[in-house]
VOBA-1610 file (N, C-alpha, C; in pm, whole numbers, padded with zeros to 5 digits, always signed):
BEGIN
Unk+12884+08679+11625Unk+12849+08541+11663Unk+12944+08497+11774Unk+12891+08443+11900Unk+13020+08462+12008Unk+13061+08306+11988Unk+13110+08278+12064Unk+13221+08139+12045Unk+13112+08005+12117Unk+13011+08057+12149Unk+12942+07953+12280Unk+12819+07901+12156Unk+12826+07950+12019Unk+12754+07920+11914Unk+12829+07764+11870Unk+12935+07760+11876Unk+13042+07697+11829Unk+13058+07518+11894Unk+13004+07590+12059Unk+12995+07451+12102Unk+12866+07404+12157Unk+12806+07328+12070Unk+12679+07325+12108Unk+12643+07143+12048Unk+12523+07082+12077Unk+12444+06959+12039Unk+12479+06950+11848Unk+12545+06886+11821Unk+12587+06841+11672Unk+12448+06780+11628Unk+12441+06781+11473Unk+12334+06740+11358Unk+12353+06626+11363Unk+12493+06572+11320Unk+12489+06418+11256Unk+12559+06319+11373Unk+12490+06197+11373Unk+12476+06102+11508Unk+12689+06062+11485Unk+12722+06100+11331Unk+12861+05983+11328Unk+12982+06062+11430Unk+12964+06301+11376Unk+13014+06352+11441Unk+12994+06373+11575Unk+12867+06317+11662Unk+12846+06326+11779Unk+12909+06199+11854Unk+12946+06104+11767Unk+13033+05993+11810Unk+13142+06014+11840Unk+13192+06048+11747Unk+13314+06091+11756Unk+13400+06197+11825Unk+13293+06313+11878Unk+13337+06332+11984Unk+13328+06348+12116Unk+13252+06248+12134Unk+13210+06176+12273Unk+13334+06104+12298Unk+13381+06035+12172Unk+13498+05937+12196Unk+13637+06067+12193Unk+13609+06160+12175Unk+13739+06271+12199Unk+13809+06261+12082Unk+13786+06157+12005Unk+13874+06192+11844Unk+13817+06244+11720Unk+13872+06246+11638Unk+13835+06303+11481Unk+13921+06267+11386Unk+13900+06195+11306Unk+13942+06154+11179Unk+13959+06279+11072Unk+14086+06268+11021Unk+14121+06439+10926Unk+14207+06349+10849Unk+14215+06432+10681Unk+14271+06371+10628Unk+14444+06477+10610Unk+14409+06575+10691Unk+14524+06619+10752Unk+14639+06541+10836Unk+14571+06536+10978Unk+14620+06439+11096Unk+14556+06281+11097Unk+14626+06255+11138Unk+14568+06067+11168Unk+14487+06080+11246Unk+14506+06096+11389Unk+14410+06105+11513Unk+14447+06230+11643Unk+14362+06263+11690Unk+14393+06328+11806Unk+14273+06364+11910Unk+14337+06391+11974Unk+14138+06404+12058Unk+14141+06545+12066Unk+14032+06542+12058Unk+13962+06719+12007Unk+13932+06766+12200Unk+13972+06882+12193Unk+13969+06955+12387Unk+13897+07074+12313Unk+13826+07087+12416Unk+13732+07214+12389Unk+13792+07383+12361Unk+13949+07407+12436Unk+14009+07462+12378Unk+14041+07511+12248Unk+14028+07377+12192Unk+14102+07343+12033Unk+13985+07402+11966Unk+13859+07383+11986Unk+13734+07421+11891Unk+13707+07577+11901Unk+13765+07642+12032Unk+13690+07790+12101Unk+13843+07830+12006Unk+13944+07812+12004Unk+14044+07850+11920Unk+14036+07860+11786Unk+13978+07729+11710Unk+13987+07753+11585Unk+13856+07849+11574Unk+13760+07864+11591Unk+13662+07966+11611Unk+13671+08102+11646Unk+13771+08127+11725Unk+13825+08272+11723Unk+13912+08335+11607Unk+13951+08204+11517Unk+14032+08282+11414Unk+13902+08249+11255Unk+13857+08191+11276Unk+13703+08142+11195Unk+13616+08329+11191Unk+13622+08387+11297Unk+13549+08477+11344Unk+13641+08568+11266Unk+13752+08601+11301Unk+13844+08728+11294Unk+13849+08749+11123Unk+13840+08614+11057Unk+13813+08588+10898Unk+13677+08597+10823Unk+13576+08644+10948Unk+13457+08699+10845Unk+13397+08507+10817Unk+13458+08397+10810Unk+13415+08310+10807Unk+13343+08175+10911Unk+13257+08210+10978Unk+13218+08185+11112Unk+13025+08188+11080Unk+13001+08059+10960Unk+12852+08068+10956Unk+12860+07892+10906Unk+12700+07842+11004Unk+12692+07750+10922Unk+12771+07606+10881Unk+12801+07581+10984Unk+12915+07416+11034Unk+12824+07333+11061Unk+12829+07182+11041Unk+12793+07119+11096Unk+12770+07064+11244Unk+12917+07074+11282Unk+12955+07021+11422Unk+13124+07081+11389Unk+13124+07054+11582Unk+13258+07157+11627Unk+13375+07070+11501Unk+13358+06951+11474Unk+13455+06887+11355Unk+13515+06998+11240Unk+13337+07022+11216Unk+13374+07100+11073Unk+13439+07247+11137Unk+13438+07278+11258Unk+13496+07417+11284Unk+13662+07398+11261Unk+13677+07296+11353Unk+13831+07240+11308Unk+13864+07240+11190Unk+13832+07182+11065Unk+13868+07138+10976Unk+13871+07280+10888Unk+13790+07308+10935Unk+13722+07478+10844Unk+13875+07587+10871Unk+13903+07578+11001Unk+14023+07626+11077Unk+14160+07593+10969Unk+14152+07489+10964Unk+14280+07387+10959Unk+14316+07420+10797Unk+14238+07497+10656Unk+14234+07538+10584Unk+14279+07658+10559Unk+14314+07736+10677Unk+14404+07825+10691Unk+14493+07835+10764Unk+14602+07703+10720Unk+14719+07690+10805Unk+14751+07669+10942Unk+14606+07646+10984Unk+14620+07633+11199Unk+14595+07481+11208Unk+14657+07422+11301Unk+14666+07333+11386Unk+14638+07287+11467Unk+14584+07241+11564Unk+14531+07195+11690Unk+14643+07143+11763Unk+14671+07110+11874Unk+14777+07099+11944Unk+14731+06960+11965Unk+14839+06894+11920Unk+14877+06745+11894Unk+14899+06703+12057Unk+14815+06552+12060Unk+14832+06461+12173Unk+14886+06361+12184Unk+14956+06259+12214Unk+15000+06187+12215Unk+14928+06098+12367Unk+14839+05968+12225Unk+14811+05912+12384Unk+14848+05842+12412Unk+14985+05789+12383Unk+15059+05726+12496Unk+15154+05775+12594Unk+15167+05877+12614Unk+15230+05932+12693Unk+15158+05995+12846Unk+15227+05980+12937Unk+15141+05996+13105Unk+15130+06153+13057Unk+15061+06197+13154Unk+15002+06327+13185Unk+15113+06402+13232Unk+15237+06335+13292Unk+15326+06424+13318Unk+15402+06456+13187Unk+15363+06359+13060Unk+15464+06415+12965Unk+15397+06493+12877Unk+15239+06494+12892Unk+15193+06571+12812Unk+15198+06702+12851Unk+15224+06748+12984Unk+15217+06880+13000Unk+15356+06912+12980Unk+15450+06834+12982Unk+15555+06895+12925Unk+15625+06848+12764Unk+15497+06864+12718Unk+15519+06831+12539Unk+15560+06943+12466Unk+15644+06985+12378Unk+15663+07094+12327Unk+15524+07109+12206Unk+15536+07217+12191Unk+15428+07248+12062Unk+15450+07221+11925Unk+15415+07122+11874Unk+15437+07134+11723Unk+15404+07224+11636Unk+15550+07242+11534Unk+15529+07356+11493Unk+15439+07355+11403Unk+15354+07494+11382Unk+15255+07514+11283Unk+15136+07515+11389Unk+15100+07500+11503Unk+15013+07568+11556Unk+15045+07673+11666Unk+14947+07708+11702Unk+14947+07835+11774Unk+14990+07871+11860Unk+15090+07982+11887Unk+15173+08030+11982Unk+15089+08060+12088Unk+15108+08000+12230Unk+15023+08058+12367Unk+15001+08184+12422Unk+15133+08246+12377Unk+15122+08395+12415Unk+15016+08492+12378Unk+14916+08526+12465Unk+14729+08568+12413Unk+14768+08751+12374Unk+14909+08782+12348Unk+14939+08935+12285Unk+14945+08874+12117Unk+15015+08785+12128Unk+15066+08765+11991Unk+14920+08684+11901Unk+14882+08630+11971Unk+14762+08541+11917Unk+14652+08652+11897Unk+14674+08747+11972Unk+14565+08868+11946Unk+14556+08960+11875Unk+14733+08962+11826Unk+14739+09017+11689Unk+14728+08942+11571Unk+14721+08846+11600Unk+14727+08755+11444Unk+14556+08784+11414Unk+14526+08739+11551Unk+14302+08737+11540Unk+14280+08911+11434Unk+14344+09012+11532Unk+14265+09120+11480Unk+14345+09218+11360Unk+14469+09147+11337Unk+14532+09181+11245Unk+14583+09135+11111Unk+14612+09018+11139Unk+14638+08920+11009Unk+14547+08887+10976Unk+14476+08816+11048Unk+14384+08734+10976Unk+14267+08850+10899Unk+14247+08960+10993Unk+14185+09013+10904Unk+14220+09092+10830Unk+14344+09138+10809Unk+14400+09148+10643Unk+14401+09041+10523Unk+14340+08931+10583Unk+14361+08809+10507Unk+14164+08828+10446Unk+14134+08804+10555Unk+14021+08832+10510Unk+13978+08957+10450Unk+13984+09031+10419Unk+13973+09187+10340Unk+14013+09110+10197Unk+14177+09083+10148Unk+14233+09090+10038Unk+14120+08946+09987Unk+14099+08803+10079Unk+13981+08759+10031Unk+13859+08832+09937Unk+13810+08913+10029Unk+13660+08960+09966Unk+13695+09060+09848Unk+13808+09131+09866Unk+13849+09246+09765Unk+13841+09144+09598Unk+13931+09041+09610Unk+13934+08909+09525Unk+13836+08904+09434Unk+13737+08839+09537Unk+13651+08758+09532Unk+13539+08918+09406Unk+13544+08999+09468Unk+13458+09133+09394Unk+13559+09205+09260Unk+13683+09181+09299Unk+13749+09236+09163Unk+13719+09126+09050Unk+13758+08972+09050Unk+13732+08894+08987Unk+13620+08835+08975Unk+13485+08904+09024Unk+13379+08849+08994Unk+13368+08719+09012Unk+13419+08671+09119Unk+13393+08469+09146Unk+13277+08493+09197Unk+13188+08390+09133Unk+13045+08373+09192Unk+13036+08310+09300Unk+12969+08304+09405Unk+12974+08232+09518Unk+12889+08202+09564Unk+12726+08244+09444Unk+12615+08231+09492Unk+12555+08086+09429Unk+12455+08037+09490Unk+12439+07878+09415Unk+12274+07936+09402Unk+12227+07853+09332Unk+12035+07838+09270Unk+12014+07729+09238Unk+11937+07639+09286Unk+11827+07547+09237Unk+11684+07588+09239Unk+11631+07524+09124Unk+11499+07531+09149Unk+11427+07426+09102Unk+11269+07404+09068Unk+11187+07334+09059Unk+11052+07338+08979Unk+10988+07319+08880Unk+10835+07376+08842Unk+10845+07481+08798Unk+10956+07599+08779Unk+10944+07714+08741Unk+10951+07753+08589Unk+10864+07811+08530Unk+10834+07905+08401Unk+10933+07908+08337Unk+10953+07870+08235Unk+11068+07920+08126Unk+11131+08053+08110Unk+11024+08154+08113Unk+11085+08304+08126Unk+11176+08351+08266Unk+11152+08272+08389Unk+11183+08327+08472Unk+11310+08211+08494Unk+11345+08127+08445Unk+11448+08100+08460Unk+11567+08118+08336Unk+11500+08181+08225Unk+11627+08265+08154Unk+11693+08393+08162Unk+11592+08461+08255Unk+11671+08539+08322Unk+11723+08534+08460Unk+11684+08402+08539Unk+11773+08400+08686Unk+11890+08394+08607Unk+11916+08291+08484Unk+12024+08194+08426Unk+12124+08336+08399Unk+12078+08440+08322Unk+12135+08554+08269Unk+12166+08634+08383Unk+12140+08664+08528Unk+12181+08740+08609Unk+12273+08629+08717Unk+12260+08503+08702Unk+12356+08434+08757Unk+12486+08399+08672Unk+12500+08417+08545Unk+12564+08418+08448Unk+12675+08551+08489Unk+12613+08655+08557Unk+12668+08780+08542Unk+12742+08817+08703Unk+12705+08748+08764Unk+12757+08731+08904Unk+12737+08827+08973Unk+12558+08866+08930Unk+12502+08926+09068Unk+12441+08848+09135Unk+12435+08903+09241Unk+12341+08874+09372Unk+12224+08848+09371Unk+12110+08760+09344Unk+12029+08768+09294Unk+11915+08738+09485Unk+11871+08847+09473Unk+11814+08876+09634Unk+11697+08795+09664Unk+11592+08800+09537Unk+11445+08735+09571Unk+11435+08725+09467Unk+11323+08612+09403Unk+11227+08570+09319Unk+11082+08587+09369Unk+11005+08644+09347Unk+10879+08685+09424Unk+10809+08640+09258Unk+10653+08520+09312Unk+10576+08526+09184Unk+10429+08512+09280Unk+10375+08594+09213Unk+10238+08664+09256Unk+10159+08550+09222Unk+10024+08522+09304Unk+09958+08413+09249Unk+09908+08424+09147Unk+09900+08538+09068Unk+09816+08515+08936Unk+09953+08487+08819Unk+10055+08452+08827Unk+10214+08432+08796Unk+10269+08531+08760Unk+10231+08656+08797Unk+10347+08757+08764Unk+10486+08750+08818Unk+10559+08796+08802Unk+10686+08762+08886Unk+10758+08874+08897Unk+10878+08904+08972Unk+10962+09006+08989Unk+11054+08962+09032Unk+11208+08968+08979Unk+11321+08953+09049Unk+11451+09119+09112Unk+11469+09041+09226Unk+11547+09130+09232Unk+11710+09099+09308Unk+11776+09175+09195Unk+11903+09153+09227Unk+11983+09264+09239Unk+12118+09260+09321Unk+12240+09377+09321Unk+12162+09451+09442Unk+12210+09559+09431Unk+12193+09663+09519Unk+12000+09689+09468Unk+11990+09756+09369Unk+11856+09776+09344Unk+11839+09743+09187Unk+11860+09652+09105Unk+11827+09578+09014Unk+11736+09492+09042Unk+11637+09483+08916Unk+11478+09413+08908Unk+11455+09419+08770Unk+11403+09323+08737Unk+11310+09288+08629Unk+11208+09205+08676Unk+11105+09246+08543Unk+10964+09198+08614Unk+10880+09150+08490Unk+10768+09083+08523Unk+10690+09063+08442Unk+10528+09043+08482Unk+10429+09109+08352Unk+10285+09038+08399Unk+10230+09083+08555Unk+10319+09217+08601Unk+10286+09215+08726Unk+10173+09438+08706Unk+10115+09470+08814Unk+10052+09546+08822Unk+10134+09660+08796Unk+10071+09788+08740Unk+10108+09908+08687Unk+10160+09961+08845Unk+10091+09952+08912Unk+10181+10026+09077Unk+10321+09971+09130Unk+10325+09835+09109Unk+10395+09766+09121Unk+10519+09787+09099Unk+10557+09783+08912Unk+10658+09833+08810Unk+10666+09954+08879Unk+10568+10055+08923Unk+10597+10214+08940Unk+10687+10238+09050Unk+10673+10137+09185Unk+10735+10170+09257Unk+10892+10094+09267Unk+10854+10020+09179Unk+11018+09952+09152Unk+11114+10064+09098Unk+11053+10118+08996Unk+11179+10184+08955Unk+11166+10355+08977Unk+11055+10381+09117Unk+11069+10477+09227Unk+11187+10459+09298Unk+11160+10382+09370Unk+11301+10336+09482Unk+11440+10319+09368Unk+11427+10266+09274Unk+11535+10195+09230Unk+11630+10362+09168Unk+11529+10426+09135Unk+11612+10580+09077Unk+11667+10633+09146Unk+11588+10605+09304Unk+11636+10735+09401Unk+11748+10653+09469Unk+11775+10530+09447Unk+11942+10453+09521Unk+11907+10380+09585Unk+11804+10370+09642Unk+11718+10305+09756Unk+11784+10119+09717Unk+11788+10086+09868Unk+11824+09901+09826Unk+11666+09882+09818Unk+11645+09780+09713Unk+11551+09701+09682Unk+11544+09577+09796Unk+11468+09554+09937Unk+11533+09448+10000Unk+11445+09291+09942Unk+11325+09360+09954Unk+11201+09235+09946Unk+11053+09279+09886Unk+10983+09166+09808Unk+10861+09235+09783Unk+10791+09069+09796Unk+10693+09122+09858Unk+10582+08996+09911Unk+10457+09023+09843Unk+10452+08915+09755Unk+10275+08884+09713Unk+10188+08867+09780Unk+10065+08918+09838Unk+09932+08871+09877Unk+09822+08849+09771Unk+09707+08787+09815Unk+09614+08730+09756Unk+09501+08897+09699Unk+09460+08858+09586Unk+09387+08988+09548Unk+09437+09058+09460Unk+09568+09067+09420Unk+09698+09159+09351Unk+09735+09266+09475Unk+09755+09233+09572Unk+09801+09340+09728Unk+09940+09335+09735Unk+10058+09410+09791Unk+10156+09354+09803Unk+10177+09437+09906Unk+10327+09359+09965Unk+10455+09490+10021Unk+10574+09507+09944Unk+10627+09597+09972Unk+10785+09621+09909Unk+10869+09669+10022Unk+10953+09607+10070Unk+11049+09660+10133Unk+11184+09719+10116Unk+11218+09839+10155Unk+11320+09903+10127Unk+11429+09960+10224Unk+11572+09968+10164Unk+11655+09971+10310Unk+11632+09905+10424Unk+11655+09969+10528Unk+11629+09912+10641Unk+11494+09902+10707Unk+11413+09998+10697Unk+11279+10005+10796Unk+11188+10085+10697Unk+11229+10110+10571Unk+11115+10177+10489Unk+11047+10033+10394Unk+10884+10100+10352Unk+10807+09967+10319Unk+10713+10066+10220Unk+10637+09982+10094Unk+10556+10008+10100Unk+10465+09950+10045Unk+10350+09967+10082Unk+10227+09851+10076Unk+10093+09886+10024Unk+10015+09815+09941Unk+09878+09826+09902Unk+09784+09732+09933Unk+09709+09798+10032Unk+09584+09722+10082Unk+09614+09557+10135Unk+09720+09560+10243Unk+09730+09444+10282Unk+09656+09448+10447Unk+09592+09368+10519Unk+09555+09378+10620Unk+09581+09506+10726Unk+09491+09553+10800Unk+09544+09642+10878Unk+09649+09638+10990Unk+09595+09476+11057Unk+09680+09469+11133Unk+09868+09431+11117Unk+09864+09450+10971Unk+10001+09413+10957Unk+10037+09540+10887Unk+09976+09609+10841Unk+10017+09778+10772Unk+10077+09839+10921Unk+09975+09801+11041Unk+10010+09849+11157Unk+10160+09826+11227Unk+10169+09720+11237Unk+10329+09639+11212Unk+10442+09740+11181Unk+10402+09721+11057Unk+10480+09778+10930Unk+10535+09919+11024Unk+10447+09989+11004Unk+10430+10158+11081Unk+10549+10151+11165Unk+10470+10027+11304Unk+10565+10041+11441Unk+10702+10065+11422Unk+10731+09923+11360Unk+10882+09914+11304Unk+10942+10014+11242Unk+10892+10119+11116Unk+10964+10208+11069Unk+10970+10321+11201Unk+10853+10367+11246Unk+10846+10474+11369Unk+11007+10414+11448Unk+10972+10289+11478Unk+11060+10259+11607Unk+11258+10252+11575Unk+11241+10275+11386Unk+11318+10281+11322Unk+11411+10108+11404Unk+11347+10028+11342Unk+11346+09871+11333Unk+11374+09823+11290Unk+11470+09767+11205Unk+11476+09665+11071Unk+11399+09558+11038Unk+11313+09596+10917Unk+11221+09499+10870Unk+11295+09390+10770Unk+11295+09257+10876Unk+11377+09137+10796Unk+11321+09079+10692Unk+11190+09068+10672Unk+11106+08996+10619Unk+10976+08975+10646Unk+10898+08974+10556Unk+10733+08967+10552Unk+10724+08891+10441Unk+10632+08782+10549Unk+10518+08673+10432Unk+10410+08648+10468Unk+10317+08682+10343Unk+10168+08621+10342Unk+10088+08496+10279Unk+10068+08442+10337Unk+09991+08291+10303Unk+09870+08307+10220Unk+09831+08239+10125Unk+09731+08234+10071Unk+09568+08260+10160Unk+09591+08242+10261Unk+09472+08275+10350Unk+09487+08364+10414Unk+09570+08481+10358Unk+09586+08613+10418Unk+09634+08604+10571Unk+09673+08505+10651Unk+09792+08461+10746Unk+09901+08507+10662Unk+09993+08607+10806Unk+10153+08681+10799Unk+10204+08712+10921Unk+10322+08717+10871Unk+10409+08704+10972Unk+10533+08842+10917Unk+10607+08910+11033Unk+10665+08987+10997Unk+10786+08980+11097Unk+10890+08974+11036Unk+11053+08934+11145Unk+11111+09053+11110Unk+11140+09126+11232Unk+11198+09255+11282Unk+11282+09262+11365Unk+11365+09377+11419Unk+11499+09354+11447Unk+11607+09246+11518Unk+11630+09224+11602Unk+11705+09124+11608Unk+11674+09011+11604Unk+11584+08925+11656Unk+11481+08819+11667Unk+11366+08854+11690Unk+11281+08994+11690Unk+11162+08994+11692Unk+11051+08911+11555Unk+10923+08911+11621Unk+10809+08872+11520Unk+10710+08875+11586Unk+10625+08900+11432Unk+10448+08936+11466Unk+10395+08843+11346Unk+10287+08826+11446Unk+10220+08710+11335Unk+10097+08708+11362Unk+09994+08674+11267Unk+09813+08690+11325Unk+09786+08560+11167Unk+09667+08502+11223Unk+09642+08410+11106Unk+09692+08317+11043Unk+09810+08247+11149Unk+09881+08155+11084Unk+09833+08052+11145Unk+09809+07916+11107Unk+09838+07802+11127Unk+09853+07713+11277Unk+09846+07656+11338Unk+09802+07618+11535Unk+09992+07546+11472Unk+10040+07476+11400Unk+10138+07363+11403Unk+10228+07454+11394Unk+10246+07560+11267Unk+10305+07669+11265Unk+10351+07737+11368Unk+10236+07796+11448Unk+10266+07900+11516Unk+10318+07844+11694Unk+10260+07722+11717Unk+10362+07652+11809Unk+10505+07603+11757Unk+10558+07572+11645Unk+10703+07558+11619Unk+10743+07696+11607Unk+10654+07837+11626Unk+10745+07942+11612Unk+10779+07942+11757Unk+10702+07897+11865Unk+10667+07963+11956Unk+10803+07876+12068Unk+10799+07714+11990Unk+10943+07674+12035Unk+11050+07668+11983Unk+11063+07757+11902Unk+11211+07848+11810Unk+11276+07957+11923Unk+11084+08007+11987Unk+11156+08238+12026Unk+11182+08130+12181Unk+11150+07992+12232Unk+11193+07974+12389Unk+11322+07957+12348Unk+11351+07865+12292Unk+11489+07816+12260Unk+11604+07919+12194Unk+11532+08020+12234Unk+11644+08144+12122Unk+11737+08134+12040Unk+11604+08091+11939Unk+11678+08027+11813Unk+11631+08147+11680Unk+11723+08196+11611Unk+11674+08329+11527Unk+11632+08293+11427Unk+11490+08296+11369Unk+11413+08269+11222Unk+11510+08373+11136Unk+11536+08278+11030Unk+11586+08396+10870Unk+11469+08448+10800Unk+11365+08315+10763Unk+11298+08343+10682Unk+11168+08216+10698Unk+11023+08317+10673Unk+10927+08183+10662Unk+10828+08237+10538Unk+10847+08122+10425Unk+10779+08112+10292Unk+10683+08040+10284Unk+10581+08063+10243Unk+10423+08000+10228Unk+10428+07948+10076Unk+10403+07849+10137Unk+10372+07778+09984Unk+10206+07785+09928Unk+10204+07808+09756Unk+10069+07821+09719Unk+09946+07713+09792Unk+09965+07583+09788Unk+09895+07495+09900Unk+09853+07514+10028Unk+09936+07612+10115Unk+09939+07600+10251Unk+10023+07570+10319Unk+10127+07500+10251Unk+10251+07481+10312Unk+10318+07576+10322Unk+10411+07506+10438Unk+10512+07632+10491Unk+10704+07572+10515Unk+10788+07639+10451Unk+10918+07640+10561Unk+10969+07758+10645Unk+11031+07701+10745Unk+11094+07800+10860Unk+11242+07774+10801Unk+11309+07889+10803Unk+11428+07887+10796Unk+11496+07930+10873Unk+11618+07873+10944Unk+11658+07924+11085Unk+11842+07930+11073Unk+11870+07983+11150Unk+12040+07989+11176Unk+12092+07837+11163Unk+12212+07850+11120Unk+12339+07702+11124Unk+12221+07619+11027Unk+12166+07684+10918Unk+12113+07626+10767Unk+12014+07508+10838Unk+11957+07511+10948Unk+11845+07408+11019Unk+11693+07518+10950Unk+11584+07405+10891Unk+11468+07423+10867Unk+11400+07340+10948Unk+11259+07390+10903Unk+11139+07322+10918Unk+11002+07346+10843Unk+10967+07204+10834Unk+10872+07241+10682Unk+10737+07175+10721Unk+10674+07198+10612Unk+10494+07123+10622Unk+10473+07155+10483Unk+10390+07031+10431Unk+10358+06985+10299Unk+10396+07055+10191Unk+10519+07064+10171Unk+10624+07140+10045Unk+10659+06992+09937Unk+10665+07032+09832Unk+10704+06881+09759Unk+10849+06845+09788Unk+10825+06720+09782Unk+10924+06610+09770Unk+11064+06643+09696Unk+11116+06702+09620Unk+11225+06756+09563Unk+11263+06881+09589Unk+11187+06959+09644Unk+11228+07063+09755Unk+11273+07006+09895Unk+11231+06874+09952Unk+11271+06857+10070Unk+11392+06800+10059Unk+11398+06724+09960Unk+11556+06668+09908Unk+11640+06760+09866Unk+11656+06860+09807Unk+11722+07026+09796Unk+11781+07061+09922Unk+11647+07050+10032Unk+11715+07134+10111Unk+11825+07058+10203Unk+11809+06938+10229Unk+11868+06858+10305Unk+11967+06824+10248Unk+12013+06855+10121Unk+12153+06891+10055Unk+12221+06971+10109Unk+12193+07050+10091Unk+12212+07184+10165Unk+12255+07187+10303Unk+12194+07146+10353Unk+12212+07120+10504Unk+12318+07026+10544Unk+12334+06906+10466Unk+12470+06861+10491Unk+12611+06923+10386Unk+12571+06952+10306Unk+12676+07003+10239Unk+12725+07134+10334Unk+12635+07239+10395Unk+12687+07340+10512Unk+12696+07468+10396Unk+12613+07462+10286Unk+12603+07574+10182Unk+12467+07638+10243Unk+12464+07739+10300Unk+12337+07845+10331Unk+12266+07885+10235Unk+12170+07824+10319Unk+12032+07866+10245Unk+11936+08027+10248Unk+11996+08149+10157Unk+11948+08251+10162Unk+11835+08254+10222Unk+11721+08226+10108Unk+11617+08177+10038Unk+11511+08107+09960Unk+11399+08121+10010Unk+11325+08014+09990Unk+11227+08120+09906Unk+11184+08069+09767Unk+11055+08153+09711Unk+10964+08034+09647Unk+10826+08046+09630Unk+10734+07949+09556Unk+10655+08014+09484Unk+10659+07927+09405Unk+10528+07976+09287Unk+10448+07899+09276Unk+10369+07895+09183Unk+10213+07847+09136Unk+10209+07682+09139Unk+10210+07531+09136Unk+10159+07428+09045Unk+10316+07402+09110Unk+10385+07408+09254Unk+10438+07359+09308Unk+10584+07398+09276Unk+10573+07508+09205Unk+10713+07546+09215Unk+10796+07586+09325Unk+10899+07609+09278Unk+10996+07673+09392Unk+11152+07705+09359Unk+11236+07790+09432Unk+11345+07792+09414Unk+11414+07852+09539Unk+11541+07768+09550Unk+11635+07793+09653Unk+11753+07915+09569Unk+11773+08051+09696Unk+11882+08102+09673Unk+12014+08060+09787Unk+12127+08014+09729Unk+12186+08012+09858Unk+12319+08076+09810Unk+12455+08043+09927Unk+12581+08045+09901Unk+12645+07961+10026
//
């Protein structure tokens, strides 16, 4: 993620105030005015820490920074310009010298970050969050039991006739009510090591299953998207995600920002179409049983059409809280559930 992610048009009108006016309120520092320096800085050590997703505004990069002992270089505005350039540095931020600052980026900090994640996997801290909505009793005593256990819980996939399948960890799944091919190829892939990535319901009992990186496999879903499918593995592609709409409209997101889509929607497929100008990267797009749809996009920004009312309040939690939104899955009679962290 390069640093030019970092400074860009802010979400909320109070942080775009504020630094128009050059300051920021911290319950660190009293005041100081934020220099574009200060944000491309704390962002280079944001980066070097594996922690560099998903801020609100350049504020929260600071502040996000400032949680691991860095500083911003203090202003004083009463002092002329001749005394600010000859202000000494307060201690506790960052030494100018770009040898020493370049070892801290690619050396400390990321020893800091390593013994983090090592942590975080020896002690099993969960870090993953779930809400949901409308969903089945069975299928939420076992999200409850694999979030209990502090796996990863990857997808919730429920077929329109309500079968369901979850899958979590590397290649862990349980399932229910779902087709004899289905179960077969779950615990095909799942024997031979294979990551379990994604499995998409279509209308009819049809599906896909996606596996690793560019392997798939599918029963009787449209040609022109089996075709897809093909390119991408031939072209050895990474298949990000595939969804099918109740009206057999899909869409398929492949390697870096690619996508293919046939049968979707005129409102839809012009907000995709001013996502790929604006080179803005789709995560994920979920069809709701109705017809509705969300887009899920980088820095936890969506976009939706006729999803219920307590899903739209979910997500816009989310979005200011700056907790990423994995995943989006729906089921039958308006369900739904968010995976995030």
């Amino acid at each position: 993620m390069g640093l030019e992610s970092f400074v860009r048009v802010l979400y909320t009108p109070e942080d775009a105030l504020s630094l128009r006016q050059g300051t920021l309120r911290s319950s660190k520092l009293k005041n100081y005015r934020l220099q574009e320096f200060d944000v491309l800085e704390a962002a280079e050590i944001l980066i070097a820490l594996d922690d560099a997703r998903y801020f609100h505004s350049q504020a929260d990069v600071i502040t996000r920074a400032m949680s691991y002992d860095w500083l911003p270089q203090l202003v004083d505005e009463t002092e002329s310009f001749a005394d600010k350039e000859l202000a000494l540095r307060v201690k506790g931020t960052p030494i100018v010298n770009p040898l020493i600052r370049s070892f801290r980026r690619r050396v400390v900090y990321s020893c800091i970050s390593k013994i983090k994640q090592f942590l975080l996997k020896t002690l099993r801290i969960n870090v993953y969050t779930l809400h949901c909505g409308g969903i089945s009793k069975d299928i939420l005593v076992k999200l409850h039991l694999i979030h209990r256990a502090k796996h990863r819980i990857r997808q919730v996939a429920v077929s329109p006739s309500g079968g369901w399948v979850i899958l979590y960890g590397r290649n862990g799944f349980l399932y229910a009510n779902v087709s004899i091919d289905v179960s077969a190829k779950l615990w095909e892939f799942s024997n031979a090591g294979e990551v379990l990535k994604q499995l998409a319901f279509a209308p009819d009992n049809r599906w896909v299953m996606l596996r690793d990186n560019y392997g798939f496999w599918q029963y009787s879903v449209p040609r022109m998207l089996s075709d897809k499918l093909w390119s991408c593995h031939n072209l050895r592609q990474e298949i990000r995600d595939v969804a099918i709409a109740p009206d057999w409209g899909w869409i398929v997101l492949y390697g870096k920002d690619g996508s293919a889509h046939n049968g979707l929607p005129d409102a839809l497929t012009d907000k995709l179409w001013e996502l790929k100008v604006a080179g803005e990267r789709i995560k994920q797009i979920a069809f709701a049983p109705n017809g509705g749809w969300v887009i899920v996009r980088e820095y936890n920004d969506f976009w939706y059409h006729d999803i219920p009312d307590d899903l739209v309040e979910m997500l816009w939690r989310y979005h200011r809280s700056g907790k990423e939104i994995k995943r989006i899955c729906f089921a039958p009679d308006s369900g739904w559930i968010i995976l995030g962290g």
